[in-house]
C-alpha positions in Angstrom: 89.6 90.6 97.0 88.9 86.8 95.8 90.1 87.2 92.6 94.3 86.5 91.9 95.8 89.3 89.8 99.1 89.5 87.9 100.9 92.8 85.0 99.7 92.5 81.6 103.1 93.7 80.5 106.8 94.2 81.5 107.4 97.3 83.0 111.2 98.0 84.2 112.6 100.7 86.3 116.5 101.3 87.7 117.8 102.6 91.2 120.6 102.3 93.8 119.9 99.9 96.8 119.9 102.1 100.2 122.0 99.6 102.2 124.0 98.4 99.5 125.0 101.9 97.6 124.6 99.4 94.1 123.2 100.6 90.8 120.2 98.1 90.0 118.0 97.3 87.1 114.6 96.1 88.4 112.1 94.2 85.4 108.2 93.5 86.3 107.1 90.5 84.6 103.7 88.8 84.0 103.4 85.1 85.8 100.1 82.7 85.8 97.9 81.8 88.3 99.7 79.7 91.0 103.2 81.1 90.4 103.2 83.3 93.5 105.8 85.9 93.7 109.2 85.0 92.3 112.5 87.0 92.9 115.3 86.3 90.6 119.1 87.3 90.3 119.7 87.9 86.3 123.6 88.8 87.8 123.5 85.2 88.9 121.6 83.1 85.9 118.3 84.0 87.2 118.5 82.1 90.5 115.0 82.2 91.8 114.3 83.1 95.3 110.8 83.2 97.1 109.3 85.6 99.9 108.9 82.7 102.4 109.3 82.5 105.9 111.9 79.9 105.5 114.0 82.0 103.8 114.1 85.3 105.8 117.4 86.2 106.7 117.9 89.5 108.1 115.6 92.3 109.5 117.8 94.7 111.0 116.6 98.3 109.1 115.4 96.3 106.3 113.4 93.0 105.6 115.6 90.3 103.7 115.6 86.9 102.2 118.4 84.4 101.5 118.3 80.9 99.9 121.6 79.4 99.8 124.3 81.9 99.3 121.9 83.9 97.1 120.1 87.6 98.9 117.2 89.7 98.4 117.7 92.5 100.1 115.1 95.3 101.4 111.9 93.8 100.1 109.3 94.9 102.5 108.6 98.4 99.9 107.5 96.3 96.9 105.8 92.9 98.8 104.0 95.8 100.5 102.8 97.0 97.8 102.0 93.7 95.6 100.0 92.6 98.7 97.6 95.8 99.1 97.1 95.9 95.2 96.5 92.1 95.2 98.9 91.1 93.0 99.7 87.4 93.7 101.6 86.3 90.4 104.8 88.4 89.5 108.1 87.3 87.9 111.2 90.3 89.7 114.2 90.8 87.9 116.7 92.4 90.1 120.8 92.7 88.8 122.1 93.1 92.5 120.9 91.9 95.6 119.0 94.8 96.8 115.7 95.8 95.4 116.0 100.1 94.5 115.5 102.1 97.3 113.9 104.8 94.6 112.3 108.0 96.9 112.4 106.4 99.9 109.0 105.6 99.2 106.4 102.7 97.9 104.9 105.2 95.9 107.3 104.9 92.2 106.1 101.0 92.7 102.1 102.1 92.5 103.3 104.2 89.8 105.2 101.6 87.8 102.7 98.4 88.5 99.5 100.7 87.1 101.6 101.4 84.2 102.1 97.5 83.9 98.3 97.4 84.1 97.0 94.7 87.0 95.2 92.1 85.3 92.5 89.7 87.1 93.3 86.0 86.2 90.8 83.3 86.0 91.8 81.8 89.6 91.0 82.2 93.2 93.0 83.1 95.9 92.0 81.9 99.6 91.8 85.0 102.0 92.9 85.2 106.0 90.4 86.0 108.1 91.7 86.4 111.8 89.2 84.8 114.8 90.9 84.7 117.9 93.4 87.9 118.7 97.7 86.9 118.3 99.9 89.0 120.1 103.2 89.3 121.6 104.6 92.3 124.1 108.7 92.3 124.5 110.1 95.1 126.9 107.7 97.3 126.0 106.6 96.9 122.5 103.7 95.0 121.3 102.4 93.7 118.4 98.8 92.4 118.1 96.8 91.2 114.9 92.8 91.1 116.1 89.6 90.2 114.4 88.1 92.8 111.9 86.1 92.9 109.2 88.2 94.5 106.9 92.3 94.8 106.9 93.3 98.1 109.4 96.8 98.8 110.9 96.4 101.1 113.3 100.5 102.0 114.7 102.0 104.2 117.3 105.7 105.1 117.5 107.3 106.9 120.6 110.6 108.0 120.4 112.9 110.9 122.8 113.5 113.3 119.9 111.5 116.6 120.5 110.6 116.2 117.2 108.9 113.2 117.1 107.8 112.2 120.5 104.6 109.6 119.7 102.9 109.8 116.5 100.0 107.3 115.7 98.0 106.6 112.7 95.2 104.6 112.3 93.6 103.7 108.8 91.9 100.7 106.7 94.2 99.4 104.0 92.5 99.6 100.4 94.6 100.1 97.5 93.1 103.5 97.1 93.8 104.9 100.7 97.4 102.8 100.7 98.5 104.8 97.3 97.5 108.6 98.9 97.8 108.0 102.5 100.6 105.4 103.2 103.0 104.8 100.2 104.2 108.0 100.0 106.4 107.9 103.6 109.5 107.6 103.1 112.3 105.2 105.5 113.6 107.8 108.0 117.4 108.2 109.9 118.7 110.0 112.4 121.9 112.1 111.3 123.5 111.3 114.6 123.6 107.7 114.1 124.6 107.2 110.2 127.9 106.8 110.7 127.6 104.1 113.0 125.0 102.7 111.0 127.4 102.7 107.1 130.2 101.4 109.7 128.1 98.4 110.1 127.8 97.9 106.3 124.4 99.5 106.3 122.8 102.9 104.7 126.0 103.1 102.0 123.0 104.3 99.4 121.1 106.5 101.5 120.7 110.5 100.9 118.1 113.2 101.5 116.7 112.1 98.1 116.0 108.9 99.3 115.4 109.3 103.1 114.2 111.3 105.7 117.4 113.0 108.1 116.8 113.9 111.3 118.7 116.0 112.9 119.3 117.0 117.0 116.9 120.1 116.6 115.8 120.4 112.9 114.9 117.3 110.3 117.5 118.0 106.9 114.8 117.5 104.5 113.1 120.8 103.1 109.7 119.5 103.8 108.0 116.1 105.2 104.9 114.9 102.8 103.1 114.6 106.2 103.2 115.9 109.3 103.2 112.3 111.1 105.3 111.0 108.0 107.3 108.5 109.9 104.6 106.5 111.7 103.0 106.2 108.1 106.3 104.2 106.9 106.1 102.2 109.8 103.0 101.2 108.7 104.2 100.4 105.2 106.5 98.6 106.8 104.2 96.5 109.1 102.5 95.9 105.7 105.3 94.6 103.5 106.8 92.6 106.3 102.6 91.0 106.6 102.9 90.3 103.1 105.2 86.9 104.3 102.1 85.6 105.1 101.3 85.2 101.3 97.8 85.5 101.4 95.0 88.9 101.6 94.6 89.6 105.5 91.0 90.1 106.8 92.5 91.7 110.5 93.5 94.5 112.4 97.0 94.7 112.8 97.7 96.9 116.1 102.0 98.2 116.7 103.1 99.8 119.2 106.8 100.4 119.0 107.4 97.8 116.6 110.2 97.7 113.7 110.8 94.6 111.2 112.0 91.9 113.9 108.3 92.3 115.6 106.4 92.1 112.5 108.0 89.2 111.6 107.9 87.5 115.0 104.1 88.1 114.3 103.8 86.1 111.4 105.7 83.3 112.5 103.3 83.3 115.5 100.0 83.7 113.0 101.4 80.5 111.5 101.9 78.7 114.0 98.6 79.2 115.7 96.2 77.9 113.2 93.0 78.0 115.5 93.3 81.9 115.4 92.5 82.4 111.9 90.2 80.5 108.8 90.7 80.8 105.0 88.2 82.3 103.5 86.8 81.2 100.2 85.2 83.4 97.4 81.4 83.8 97.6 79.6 82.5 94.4 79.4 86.3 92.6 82.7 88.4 93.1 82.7 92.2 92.3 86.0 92.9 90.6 86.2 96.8 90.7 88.2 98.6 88.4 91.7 99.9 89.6 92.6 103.3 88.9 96.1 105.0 88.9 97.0 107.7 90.8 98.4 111.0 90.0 101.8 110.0 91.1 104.7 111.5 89.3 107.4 109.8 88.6 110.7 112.9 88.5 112.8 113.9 90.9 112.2 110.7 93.2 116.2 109.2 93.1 115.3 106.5 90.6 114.6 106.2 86.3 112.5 104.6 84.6 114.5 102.0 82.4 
């Protein structure tokens, strides 16, 4: 967990972004210790843009960032995914301003970033360990991160569709359990509201290969991965939006009812209130287990490898 990591080697995919409807190229790069995550526009001379706070811009169905008149769009997928596998130093190459959509899914991320191979680096990375429980309730959501010894989202939804209702899931976040038991959920819609939604600029790239459709009485999809499918992406959600902190999370992250706006209202509030949390430096011997792919295919999911 101590221990920063980066790609041994490029690794490249291509997409269309879901709110944007744009083809994009997307180019994994190796990066030193220190460098952090880098995002940068090579439709735009490689103008470099960070996953800060500072620079968040929207976060209405989708987490983005903005410096200057420059966007990343829909990041939350991929930082979700650098954070749980622990990578800290990456160089993204993007040719639009939305990162690819792909399935729907984190999982063609997992599948591309073991194929770059994660590589340890001979640096340490400080940890957040939470103390005191943060929270915020706003008409009838709530948000809570709480102390733990490991990193855990546990996340309710509730919504008045008979065929949702409330779902809830509750799990510890290890690259292993994130690849088989969260990655996989795909972003959800309901059919009633998508042309309101592409009205409002929004969802010009989304289909039934890249999203799940809900329907008044039946969802459009021929199958859901899981049966509680869509409180797992709200979890990866949670996760990618956590991943603004920009450091490994030692807490338990408790939603109820939340969606992008919350999470980040959460960090802003974790950063704010610095007696609720400590860094946590690397004991003097650190275990640095072996990451294994998973058996994650890589056809039929709405994107190509480039």
């Amino acid at each position: 967990m101590f221990r920063q990591k980066t790609i041994r080697k490029e690794v490249s995919c291509s997409g269309i972004g879901l709110h944007s409807g744009k083809e994009v190229s997307l180019r994994f790069k190796p990066a030193g210790a220190g460098t952090g995550i880098i995002f940068k526009r090579t439709d735009l001379k490689n103008f470099a843009v960070k996953p800060l706070v500072k620079f968040l811009s929207k976060t209405r169905y989708a987490t983005s960032i903005r410096r200057g008149n420059v966007s990343i769009e829909t990041v939350e997928h991929l930082l979700a995914t650098l954070h749980v596998l622990g990578i800290d130093n990456l160089i993204i190459e993007l040719s639009s301003q939305e990162i690819p959509i792909m399935d729907g899914s984190a999982a063609p991320f997992i599948y591309l970033l073991h194929e770059a191979e994660i590589k340890n680096l001979n640096s340490y990375r400080r940890v957040i360990k939470i103390k005191k429980p943060i929270r915020i309730e706003y008409k009838g959501k709530s948000i809570a991160l709480l102390p733990s010894s490991t990193f855990r989202v546990t996340y309710t939804i509730e919504f008045e569709h008979p065929l949702i209702r409330r779902q809830k899931i509750s799990l510890p976040i290890r690259p292993k359990t994130f690849a088989e038991e969260i990655a996989p959920a795909r972003t959800f819609g309901f059919l009633k509201e998508v042309e309101k939604i592409r009205k409002n600029g929004y969802a010009k790239g989304g289909s039934l290969d890249n999203a799940i459709i809900i329907g008044e009485s039946t969802i459009l999809n021929k199958s859901l991965r899981f049966e509680n499918e869509l409180v797992r992406h709200k979890a990866l959600d949670a996760i990618g939006d956590l991943a603004f902190l920009r450091h490994q999370l030692i807490g338990h992250l408790v939603a109820v009812k939340g969606g992008h706006s919350l999470h980040i209202e959460l960090v802003k509030k974790i950063l704010k209130e610095r007696e609720c949390w400590e860094f946590v430096s690397p004991p003097s011997t650190v275990p640095v287990p072996a990451l294994k792919a998973p058996a994650l295919s890589q056809e039929g999911v709405g994107w190509s490898k480039a």
